[in-house]
N, C-alpha and C positions, 0 to 999 in steps of 0.2 A: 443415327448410328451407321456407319460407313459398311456395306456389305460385303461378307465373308466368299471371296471366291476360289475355285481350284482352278490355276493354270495347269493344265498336264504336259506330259509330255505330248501326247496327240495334239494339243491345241498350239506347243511350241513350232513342231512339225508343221502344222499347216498355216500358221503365220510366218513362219522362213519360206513356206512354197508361194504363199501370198505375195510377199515380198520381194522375191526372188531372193533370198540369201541360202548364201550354198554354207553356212559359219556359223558358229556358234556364239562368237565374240561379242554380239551385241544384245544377247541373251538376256541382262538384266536392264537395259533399258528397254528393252522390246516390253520383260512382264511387267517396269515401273507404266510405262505407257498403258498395255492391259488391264491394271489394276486403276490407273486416272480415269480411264474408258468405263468403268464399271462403279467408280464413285461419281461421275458425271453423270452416266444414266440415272444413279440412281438420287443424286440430286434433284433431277430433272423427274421425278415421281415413279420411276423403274423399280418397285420395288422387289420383283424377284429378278434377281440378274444373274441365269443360269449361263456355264460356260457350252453346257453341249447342246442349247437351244440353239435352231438355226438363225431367226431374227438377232438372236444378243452374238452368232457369231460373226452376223454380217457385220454386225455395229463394230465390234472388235475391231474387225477387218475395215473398212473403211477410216478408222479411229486412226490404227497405227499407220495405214497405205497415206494419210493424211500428214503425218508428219515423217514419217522414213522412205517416202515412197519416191518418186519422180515429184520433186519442187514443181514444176508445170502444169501439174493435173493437181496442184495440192486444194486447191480451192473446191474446185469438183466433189474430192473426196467429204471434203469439210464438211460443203453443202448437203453433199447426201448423205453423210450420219446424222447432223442436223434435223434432216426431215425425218428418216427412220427412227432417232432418240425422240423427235415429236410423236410420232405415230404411238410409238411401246409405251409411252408414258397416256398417252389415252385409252390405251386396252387394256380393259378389268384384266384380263391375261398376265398383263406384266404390274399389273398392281397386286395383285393379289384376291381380288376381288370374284365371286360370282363364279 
């Protein structure tokens, strides 16, 4: 079952500062990416994926900086959600667990 997330508007705000976008116009590819970011984790055994958790907001942030960000560092970012989406998925934390 694919998990239920809230983008807020807080969370939009600090993915545009993330970003650097001063615009609102890419808005809903930003939340479609958000929401792939947050079925991906939780493919990968994330089974709570809070939005105002700091770990699942790095993941976020590295997720979208990965595909909207500077194309040259894109691999970078890749990599290190990569290993963060590994790490949350071995802590009983983000399983649900203990």
């Amino acid at each position: 079952m694919k998990p239920s997330i809230t983008i807020s508007e807080n969370l939009m705000t600090e993915i545009r500062i993330w970003l650097r976008m001063k615009t609102t116009a890419y808005d809903d590819e930003v939340k479609a990416a958000v929401e792939a970011c947050a079925t991906d984790l939780y493919l990968a055994g994330v089974n709570i994926v809070d939005t105002e958790d700091a770990l699942t907001k790095q993941a976020i942030k590295l997720y979208v900086k990965a595909f909207f960000g500077n194309m040259d560092m894109s691999d970078k970012f890749q990599k290190s959600y990569e290993h963060l989406k590994a790490a949350m998925a071995l802590s009983g934390e983000y399983k649900g667990v203990g």
